[in-house]
PDB file with SEQRES, HELIX, SHEET and CRYST1 records, atoms N, CA, C and O in Angstrom:
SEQRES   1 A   89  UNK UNK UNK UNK UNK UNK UNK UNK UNK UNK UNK UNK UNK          
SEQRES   2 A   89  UNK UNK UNK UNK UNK UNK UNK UNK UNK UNK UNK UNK UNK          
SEQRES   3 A   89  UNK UNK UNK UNK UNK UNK UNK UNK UNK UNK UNK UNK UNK          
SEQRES   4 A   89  UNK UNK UNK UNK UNK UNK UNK UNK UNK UNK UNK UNK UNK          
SEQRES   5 A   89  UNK UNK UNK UNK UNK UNK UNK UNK UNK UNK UNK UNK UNK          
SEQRES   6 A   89  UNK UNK UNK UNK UNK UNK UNK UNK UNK UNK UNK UNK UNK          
SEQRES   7 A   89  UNK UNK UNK UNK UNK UNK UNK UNK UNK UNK UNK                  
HELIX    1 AA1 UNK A    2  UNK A   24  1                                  23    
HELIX    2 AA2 UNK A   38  UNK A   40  5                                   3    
HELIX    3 AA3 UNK A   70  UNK A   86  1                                  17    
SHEET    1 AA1 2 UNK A  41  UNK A  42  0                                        
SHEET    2 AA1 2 UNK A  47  UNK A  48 -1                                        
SHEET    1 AA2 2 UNK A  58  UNK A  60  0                                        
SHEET    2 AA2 2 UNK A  67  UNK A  69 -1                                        
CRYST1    1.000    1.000    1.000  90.00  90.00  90.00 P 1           1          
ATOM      1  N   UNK A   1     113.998 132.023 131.428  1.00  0.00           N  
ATOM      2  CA  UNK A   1     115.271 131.830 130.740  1.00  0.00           C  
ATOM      3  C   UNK A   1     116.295 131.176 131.672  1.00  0.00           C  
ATOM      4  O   UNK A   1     116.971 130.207 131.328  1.00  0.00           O  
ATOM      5  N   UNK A   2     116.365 131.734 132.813  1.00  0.00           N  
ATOM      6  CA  UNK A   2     117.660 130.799 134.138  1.00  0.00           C  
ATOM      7  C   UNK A   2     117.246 129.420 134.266  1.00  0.00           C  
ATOM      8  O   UNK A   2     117.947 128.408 134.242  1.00  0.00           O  
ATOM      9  N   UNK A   3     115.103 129.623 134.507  1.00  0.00           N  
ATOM     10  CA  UNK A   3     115.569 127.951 134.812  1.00  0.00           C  
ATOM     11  C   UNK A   3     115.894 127.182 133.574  1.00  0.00           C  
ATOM     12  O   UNK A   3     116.834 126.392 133.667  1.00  0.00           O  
ATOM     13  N   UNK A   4     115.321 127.273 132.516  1.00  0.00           N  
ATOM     14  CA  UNK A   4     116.176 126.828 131.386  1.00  0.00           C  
ATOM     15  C   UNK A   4     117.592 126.002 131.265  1.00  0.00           C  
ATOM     16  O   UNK A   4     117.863 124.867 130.873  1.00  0.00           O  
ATOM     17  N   UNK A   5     118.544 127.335 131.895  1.00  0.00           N  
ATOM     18  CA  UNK A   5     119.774 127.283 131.361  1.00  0.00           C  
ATOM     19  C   UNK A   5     120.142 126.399 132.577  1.00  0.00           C  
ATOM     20  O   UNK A   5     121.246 125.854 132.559  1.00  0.00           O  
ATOM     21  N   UNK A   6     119.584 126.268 133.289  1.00  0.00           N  
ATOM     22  CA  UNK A   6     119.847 125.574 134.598  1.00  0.00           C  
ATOM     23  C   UNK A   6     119.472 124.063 134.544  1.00  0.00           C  
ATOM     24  O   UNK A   6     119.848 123.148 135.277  1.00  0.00           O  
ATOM     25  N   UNK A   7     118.865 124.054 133.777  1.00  0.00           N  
ATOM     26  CA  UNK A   7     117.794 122.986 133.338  1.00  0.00           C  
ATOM     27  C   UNK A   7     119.119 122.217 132.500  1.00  0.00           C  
ATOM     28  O   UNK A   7     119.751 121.215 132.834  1.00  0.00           O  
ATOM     29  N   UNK A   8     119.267 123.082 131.308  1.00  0.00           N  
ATOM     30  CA  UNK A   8     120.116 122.230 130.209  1.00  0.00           C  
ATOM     31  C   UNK A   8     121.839 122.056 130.963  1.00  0.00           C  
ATOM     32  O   UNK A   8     122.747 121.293 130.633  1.00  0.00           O  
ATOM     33  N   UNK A   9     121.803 122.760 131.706  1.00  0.00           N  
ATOM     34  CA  UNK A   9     123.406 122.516 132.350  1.00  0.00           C  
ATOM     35  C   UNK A   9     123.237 121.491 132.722  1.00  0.00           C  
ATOM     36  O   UNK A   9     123.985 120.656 132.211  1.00  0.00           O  
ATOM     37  N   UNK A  10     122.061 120.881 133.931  1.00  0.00           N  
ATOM     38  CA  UNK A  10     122.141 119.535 134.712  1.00  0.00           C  
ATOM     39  C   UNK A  10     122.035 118.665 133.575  1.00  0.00           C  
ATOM     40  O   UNK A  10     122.934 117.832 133.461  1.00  0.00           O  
ATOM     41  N   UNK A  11     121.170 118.681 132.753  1.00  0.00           N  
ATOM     42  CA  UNK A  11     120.763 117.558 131.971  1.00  0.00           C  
ATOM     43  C   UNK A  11     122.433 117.446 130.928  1.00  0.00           C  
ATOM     44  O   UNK A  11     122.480 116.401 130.279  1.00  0.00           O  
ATOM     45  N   UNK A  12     123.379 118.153 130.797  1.00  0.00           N  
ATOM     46  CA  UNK A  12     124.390 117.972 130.602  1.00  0.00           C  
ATOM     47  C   UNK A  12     125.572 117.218 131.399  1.00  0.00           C  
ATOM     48  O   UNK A  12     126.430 116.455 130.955  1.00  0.00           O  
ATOM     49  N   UNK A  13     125.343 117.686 132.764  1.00  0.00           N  
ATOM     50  CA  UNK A  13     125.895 117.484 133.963  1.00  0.00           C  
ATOM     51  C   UNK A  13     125.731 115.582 133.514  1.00  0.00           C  
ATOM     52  O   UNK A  13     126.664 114.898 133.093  1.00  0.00           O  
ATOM     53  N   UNK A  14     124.573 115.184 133.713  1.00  0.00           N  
ATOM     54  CA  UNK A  14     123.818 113.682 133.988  1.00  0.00           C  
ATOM     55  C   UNK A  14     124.450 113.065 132.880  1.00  0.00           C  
ATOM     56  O   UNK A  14     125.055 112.010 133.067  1.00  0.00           O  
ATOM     57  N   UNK A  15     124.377 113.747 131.369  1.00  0.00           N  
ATOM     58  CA  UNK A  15     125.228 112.944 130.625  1.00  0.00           C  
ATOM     59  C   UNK A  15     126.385 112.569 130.572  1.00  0.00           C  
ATOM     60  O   UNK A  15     126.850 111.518 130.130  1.00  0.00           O  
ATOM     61  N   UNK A  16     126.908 113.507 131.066  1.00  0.00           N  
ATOM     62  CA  UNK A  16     128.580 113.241 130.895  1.00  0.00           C  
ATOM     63  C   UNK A  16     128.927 112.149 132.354  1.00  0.00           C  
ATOM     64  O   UNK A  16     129.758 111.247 132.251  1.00  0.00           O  
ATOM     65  N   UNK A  17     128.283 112.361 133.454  1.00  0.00           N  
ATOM     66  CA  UNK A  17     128.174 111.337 134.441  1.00  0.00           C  
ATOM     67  C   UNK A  17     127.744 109.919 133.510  1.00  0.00           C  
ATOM     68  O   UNK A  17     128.607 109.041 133.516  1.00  0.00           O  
ATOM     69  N   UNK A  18     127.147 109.784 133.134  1.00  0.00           N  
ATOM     70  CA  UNK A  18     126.505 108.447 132.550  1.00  0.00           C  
ATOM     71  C   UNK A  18     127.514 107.703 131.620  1.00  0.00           C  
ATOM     72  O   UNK A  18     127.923 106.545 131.692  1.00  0.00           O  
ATOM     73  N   UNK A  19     127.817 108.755 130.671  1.00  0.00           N  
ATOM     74  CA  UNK A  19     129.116 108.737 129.699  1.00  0.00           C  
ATOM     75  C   UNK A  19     130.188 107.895 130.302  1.00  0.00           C  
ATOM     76  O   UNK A  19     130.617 106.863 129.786  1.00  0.00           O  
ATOM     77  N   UNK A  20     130.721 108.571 131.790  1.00  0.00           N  
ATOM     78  CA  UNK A  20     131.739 108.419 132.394  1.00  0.00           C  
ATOM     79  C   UNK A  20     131.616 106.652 132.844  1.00  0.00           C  
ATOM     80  O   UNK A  20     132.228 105.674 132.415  1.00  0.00           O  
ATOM     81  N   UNK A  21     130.459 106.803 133.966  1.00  0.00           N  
ATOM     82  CA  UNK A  21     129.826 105.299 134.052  1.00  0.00           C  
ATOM     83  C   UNK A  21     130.177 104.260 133.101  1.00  0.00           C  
ATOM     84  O   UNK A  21     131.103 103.463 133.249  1.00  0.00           O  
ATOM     85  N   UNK A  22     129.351 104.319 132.079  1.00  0.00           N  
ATOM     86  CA  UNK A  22     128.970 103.626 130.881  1.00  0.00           C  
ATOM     87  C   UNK A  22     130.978 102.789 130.082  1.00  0.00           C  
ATOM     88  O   UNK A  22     131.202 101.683 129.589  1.00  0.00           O  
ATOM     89  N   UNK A  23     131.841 103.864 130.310  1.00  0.00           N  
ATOM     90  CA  UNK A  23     133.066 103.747 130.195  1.00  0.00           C  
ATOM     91  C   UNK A  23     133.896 102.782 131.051  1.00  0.00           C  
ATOM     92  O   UNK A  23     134.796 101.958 130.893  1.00  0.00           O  
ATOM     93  N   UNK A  24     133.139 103.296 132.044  1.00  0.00           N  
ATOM     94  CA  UNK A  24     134.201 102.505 133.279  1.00  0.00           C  
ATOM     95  C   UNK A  24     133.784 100.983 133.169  1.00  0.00           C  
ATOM     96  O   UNK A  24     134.510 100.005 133.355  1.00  0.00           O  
ATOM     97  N   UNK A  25     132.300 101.014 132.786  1.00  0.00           N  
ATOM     98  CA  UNK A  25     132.207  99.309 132.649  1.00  0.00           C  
ATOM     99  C   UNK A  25     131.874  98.997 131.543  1.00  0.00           C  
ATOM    100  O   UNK A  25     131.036  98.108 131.390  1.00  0.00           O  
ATOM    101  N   UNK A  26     132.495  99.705 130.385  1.00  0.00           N  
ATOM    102  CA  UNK A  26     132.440  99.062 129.159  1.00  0.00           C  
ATOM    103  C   UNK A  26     130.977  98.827 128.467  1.00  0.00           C  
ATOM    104  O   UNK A  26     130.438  97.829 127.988  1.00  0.00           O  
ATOM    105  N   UNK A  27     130.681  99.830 128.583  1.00  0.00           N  
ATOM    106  CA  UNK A  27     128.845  99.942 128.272  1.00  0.00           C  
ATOM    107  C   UNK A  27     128.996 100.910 126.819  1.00  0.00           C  
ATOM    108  O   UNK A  27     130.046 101.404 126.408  1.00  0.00           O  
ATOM    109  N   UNK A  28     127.752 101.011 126.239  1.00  0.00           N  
ATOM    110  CA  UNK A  28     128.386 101.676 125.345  1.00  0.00           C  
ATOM    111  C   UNK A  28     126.504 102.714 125.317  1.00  0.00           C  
ATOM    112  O   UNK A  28     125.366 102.246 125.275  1.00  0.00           O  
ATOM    113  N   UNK A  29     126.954 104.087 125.361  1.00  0.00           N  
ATOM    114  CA  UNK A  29     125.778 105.299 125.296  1.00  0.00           C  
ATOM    115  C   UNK A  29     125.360 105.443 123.713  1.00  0.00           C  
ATOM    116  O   UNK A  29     126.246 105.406 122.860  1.00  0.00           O  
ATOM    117  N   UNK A  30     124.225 105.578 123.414  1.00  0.00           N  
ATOM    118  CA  UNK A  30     123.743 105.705 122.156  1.00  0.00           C  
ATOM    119  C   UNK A  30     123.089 107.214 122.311  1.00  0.00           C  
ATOM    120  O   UNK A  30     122.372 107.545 123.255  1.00  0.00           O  
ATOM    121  N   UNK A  31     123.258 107.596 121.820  1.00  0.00           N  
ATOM    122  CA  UNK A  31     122.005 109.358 121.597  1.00  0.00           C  
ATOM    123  C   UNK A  31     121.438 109.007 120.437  1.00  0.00           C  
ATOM    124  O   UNK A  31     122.026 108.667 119.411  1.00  0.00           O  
ATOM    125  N   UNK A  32     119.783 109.134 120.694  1.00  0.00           N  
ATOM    126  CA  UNK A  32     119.236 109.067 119.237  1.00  0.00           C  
ATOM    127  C   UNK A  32     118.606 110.619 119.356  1.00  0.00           C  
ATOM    128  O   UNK A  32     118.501 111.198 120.437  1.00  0.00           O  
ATOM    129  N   UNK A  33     118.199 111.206 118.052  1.00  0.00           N  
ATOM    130  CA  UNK A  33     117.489 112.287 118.210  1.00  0.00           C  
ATOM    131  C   UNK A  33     116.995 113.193 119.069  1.00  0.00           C  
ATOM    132  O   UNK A  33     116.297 112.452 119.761  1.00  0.00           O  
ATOM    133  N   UNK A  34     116.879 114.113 119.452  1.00  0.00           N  
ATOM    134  CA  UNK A  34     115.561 114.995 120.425  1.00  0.00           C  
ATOM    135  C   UNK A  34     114.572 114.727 119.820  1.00  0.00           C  
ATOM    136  O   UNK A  34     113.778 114.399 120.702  1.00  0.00           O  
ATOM    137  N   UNK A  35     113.961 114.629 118.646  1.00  0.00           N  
ATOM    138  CA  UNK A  35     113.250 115.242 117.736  1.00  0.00           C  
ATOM    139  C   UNK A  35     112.657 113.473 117.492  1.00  0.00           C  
ATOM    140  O   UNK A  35     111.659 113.366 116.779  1.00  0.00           O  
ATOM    141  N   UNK A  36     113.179 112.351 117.988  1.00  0.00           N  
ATOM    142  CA  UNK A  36     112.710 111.078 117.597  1.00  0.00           C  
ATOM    143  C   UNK A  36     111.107 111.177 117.943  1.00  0.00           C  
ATOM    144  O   UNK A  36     110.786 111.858 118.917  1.00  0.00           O  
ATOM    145  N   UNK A  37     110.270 110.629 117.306  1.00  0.00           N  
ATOM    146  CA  UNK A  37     108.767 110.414 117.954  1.00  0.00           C  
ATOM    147  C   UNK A  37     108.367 109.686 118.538  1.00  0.00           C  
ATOM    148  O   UNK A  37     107.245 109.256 118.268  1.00  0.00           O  
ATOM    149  N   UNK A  38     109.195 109.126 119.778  1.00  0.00           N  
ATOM    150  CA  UNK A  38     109.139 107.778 120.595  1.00  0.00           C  
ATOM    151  C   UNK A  38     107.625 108.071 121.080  1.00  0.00           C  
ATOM    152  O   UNK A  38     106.915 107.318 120.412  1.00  0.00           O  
ATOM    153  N   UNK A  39     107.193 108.486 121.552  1.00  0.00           N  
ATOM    154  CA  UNK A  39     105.511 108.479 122.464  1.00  0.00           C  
ATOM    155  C   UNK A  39     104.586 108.637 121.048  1.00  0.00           C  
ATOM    156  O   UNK A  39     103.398 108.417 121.283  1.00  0.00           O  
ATOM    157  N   UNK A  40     104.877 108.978 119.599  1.00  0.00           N  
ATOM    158  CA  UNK A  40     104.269 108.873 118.710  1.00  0.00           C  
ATOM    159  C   UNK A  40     103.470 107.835 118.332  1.00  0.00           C  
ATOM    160  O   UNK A  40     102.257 107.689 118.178  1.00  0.00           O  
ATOM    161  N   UNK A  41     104.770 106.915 118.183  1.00  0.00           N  
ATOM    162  CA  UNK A  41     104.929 105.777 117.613  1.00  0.00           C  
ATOM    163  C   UNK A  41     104.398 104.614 118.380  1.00  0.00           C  
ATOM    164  O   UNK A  41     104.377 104.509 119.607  1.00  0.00           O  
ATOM    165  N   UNK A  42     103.914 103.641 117.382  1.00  0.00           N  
ATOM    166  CA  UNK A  42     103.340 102.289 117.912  1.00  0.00           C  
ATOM    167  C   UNK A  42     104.069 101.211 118.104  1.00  0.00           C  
ATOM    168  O   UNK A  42     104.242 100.493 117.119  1.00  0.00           O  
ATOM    169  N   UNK A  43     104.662 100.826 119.353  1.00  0.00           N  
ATOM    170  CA  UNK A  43     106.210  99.821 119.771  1.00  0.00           C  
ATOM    171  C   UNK A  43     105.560  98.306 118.862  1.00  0.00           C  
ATOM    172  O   UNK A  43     106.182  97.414 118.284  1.00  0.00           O  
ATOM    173  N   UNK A  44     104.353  98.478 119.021  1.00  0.00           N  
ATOM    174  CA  UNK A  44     103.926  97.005 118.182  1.00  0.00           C  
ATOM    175  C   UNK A  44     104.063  96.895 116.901  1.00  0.00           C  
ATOM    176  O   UNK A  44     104.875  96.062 116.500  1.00  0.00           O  
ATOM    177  N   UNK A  45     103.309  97.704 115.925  1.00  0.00           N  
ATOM    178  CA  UNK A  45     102.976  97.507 114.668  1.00  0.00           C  
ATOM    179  C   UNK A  45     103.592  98.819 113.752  1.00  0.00           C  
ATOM    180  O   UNK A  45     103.388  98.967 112.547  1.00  0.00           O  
ATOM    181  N   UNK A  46     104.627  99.998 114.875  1.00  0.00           N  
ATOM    182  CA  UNK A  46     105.111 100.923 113.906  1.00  0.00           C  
ATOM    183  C   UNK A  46     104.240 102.114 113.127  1.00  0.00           C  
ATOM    184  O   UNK A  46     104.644 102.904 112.274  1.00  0.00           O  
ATOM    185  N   UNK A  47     103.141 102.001 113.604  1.00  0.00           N  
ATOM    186  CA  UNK A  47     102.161 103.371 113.026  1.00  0.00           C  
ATOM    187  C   UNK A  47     102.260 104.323 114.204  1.00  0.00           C  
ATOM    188  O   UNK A  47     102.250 104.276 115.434  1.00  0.00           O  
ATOM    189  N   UNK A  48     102.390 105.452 112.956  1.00  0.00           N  
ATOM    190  CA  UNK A  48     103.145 106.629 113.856  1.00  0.00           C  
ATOM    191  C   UNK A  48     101.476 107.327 113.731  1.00  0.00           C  
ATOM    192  O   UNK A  48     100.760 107.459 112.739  1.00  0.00           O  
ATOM    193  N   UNK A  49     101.185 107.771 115.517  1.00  0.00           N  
ATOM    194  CA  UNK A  49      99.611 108.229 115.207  1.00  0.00           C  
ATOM    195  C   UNK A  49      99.894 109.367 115.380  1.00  0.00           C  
ATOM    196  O   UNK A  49      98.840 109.996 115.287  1.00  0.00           O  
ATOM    197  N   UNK A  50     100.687 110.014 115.576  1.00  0.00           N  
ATOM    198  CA  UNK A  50     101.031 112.000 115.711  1.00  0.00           C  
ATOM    199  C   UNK A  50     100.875 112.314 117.178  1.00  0.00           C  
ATOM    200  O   UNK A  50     100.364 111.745 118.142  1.00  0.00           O  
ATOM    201  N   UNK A  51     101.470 113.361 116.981  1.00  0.00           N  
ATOM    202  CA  UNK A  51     101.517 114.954 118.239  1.00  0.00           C  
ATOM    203  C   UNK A  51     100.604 114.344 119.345  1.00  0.00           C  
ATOM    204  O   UNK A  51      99.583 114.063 118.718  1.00  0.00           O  
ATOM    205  N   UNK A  52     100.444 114.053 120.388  1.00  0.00           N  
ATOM    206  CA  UNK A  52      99.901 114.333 121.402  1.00  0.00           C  
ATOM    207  C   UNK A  52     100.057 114.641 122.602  1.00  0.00           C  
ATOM    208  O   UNK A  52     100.981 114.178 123.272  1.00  0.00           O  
ATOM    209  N   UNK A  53      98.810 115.818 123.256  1.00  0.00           N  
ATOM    210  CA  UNK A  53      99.204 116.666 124.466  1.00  0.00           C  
ATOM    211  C   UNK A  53      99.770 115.550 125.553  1.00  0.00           C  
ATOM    212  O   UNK A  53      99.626 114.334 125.682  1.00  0.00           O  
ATOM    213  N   UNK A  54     100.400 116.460 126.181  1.00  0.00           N  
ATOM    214  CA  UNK A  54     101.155 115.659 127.384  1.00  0.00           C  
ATOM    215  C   UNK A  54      99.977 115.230 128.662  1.00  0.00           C  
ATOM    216  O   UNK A  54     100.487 114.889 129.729  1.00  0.00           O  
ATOM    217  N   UNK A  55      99.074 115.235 128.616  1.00  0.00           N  
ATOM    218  CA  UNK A  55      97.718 114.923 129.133  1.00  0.00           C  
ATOM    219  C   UNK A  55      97.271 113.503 128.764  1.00  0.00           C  
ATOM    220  O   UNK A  55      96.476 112.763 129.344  1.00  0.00           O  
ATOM    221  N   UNK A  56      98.023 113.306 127.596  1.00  0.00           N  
ATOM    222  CA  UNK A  56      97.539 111.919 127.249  1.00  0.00           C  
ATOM    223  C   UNK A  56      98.311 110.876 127.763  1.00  0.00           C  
ATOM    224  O   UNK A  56      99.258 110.673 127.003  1.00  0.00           O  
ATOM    225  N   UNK A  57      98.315 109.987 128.908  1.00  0.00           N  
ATOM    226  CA  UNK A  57      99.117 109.153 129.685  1.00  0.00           C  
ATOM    227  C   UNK A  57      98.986 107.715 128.693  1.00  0.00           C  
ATOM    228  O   UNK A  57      99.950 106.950 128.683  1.00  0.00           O  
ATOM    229  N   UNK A  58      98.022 107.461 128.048  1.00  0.00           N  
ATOM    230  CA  UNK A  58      97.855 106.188 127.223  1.00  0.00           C  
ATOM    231  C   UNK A  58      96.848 106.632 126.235  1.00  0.00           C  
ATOM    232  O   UNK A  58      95.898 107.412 126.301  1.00  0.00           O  
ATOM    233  N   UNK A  59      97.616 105.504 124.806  1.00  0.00           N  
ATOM    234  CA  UNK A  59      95.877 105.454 124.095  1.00  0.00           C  
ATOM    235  C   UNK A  59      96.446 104.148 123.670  1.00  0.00           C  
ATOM    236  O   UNK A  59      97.351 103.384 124.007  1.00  0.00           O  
ATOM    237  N   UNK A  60      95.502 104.240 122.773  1.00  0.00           N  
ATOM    238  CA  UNK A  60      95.417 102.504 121.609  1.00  0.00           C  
ATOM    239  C   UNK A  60      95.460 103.230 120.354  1.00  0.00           C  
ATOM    240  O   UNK A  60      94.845 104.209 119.933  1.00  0.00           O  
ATOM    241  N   UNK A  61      96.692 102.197 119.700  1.00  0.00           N  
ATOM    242  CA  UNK A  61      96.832 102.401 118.464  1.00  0.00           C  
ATOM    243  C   UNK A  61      95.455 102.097 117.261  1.00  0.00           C  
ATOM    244  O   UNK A  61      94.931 100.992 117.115  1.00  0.00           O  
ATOM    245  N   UNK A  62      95.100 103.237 116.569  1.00  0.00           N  
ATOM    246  CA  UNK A  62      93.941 102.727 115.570  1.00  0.00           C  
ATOM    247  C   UNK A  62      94.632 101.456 114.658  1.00  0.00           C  
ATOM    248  O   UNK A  62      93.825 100.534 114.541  1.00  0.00           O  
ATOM    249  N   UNK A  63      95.513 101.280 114.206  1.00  0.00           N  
ATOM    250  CA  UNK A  63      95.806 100.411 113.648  1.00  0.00           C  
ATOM    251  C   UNK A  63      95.429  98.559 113.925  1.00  0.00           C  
ATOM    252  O   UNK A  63      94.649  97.748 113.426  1.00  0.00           O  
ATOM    253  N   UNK A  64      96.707  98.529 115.221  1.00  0.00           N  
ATOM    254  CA  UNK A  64      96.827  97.593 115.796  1.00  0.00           C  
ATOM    255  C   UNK A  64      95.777  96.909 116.831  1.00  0.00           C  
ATOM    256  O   UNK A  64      95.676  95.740 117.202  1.00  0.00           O  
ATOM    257  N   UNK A  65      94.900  98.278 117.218  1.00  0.00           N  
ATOM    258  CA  UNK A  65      94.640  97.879 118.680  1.00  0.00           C  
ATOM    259  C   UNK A  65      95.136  97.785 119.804  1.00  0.00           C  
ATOM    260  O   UNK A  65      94.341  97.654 120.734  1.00  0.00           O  
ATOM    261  N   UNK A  66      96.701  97.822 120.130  1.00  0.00           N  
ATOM    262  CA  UNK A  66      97.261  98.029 121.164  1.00  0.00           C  
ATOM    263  C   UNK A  66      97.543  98.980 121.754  1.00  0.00           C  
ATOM    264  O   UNK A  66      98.078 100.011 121.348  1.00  0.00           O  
ATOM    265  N   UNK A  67      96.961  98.503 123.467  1.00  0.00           N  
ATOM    266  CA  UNK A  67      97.156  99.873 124.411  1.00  0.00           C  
ATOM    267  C   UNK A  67      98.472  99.935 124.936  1.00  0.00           C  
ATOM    268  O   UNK A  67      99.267  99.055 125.266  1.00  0.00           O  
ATOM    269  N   UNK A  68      98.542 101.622 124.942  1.00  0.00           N  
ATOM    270  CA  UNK A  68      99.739 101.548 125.379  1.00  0.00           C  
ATOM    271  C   UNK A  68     100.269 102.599 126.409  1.00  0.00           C  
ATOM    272  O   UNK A  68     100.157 103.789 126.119  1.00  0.00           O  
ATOM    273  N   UNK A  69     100.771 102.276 127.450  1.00  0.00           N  
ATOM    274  CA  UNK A  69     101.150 103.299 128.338  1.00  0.00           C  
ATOM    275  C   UNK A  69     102.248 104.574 127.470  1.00  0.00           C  
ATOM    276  O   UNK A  69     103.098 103.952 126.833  1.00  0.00           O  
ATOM    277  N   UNK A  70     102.350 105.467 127.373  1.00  0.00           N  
ATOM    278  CA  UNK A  70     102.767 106.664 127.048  1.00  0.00           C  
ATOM    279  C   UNK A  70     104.298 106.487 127.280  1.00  0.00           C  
ATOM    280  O   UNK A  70     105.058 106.366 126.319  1.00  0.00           O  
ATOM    281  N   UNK A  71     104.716 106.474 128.493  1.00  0.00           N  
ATOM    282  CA  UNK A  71     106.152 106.268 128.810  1.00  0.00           C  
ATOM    283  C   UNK A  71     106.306 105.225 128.464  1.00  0.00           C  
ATOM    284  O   UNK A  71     106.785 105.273 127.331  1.00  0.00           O  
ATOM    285  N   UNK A  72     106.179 104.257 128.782  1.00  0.00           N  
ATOM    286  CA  UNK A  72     106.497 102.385 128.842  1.00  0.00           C  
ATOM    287  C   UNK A  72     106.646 102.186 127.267  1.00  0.00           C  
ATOM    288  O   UNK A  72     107.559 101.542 126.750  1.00  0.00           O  
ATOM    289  N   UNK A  73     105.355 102.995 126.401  1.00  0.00           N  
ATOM    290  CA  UNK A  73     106.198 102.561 124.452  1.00  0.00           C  
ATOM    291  C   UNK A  73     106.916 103.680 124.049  1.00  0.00           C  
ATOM    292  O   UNK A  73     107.489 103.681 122.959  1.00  0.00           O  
ATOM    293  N   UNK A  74     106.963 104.945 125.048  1.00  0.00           N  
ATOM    294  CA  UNK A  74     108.232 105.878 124.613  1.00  0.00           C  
ATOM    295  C   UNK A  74     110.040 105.054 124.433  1.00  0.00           C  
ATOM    296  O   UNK A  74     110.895 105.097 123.549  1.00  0.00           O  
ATOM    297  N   UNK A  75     109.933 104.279 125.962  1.00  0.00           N  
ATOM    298  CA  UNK A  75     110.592 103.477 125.769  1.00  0.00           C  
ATOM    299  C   UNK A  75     110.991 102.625 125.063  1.00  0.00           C  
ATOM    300  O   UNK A  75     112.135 102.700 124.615  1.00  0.00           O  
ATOM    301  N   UNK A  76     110.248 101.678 124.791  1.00  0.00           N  
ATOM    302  CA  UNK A  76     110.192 100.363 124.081  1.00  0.00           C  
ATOM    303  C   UNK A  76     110.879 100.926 122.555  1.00  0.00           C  
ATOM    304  O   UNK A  76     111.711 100.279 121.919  1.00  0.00           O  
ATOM    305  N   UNK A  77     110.282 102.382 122.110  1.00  0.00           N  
ATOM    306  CA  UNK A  77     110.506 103.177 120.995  1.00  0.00           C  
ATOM    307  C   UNK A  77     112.515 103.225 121.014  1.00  0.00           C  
ATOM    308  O   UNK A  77     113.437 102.685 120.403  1.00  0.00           O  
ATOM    309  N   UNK A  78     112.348 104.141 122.024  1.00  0.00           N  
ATOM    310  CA  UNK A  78     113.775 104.624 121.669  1.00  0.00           C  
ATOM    311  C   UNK A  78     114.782 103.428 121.841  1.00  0.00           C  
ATOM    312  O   UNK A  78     115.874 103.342 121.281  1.00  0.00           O  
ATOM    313  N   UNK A  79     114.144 102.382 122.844  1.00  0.00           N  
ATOM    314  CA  UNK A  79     115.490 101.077 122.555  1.00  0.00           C  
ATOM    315  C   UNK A  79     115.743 100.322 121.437  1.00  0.00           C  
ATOM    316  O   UNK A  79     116.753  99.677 121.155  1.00  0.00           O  
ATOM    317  N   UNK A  80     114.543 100.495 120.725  1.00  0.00           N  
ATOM    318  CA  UNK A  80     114.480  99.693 119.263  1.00  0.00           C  
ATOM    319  C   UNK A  80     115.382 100.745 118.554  1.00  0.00           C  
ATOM    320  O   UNK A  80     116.289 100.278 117.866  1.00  0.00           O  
ATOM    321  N   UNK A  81     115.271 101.994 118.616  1.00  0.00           N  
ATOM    322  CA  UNK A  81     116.089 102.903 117.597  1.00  0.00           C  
ATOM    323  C   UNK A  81     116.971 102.979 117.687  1.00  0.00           C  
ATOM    324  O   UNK A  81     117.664 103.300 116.721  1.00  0.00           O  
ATOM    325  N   UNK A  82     117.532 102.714 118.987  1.00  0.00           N  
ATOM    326  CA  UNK A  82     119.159 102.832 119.800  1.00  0.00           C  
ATOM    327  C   UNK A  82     119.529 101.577 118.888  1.00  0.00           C  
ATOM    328  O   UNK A  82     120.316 101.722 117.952  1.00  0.00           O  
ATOM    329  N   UNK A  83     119.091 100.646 119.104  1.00  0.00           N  
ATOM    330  CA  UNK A  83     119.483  99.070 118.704  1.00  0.00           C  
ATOM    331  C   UNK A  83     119.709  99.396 116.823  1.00  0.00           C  
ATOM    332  O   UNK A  83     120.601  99.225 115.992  1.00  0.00           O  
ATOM    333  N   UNK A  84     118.812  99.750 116.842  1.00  0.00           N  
ATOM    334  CA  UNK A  84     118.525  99.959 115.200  1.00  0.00           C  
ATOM    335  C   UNK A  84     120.121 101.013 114.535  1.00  0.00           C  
ATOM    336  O   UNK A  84     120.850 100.843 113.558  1.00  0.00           O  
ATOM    337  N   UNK A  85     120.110 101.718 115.276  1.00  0.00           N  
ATOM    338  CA  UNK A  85     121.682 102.513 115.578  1.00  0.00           C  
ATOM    339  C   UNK A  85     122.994 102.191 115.517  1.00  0.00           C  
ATOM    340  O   UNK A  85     123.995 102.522 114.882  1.00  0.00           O  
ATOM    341  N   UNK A  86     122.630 101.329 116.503  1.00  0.00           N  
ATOM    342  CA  UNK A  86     123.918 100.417 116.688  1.00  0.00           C  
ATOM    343  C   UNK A  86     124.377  99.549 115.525  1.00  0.00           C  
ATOM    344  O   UNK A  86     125.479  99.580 114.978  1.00  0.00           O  
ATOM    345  N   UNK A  87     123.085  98.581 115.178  1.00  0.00           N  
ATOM    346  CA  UNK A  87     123.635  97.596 113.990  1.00  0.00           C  
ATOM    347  C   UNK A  87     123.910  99.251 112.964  1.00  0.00           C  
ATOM    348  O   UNK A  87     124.951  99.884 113.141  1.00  0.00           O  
ATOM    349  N   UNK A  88     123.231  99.563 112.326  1.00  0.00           N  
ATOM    350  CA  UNK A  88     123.304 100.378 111.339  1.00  0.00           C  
ATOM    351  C   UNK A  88     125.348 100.978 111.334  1.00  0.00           C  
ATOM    352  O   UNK A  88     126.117 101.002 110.374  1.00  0.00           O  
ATOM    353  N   UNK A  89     125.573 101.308 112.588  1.00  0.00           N  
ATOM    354  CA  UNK A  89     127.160 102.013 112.418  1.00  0.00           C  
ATOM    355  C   UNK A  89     128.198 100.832 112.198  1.00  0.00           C  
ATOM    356  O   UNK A  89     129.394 101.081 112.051  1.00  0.00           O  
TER     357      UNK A  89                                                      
END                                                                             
């Protein structure tokens, strides 16, 4: 339970630093979801293949065929949604 709370304080701490940043040079912070399925999802073709253990560093989409590093289309995920965010407001 402490490291937890210790856990969510810093990761609070980092935002509001970033926030602050992001201000000073006119940047602008997006929050999308906790709950988004960025490592789900296929950055290529958009098929969402489900849940997988954190053991899984890469797969290939059945769809598309494209491999994909785990972090690298977590990414690719959440900047498209951020973007997708942005126009949308």
């Amino acid at each position: 339970k402490l490291a937890k709370s210790i856990s969510d304080v810093s990761w609070s701490a980092f935002v509001t630093k970033l926030e602050y940043k992001a201000k000073w040079y006119g940047k602008t912070i997006l929050k999308i979801s906790r709950w988004f399925p960025s490592s789900q999802i296929c950055s290529h073709c958009g098929h969402q293949d489900g849940k997988k253990s954190l053991e899984i560093r890469d797969w290939t989409c059945p769809v598309c065929y494209e491999h994909h590093d785990r972090d690298i289309n977590a990414s690719k995920n959440i900047l498209a949604e951020g973007l997708k965010t942005l126009v949308l407001a």
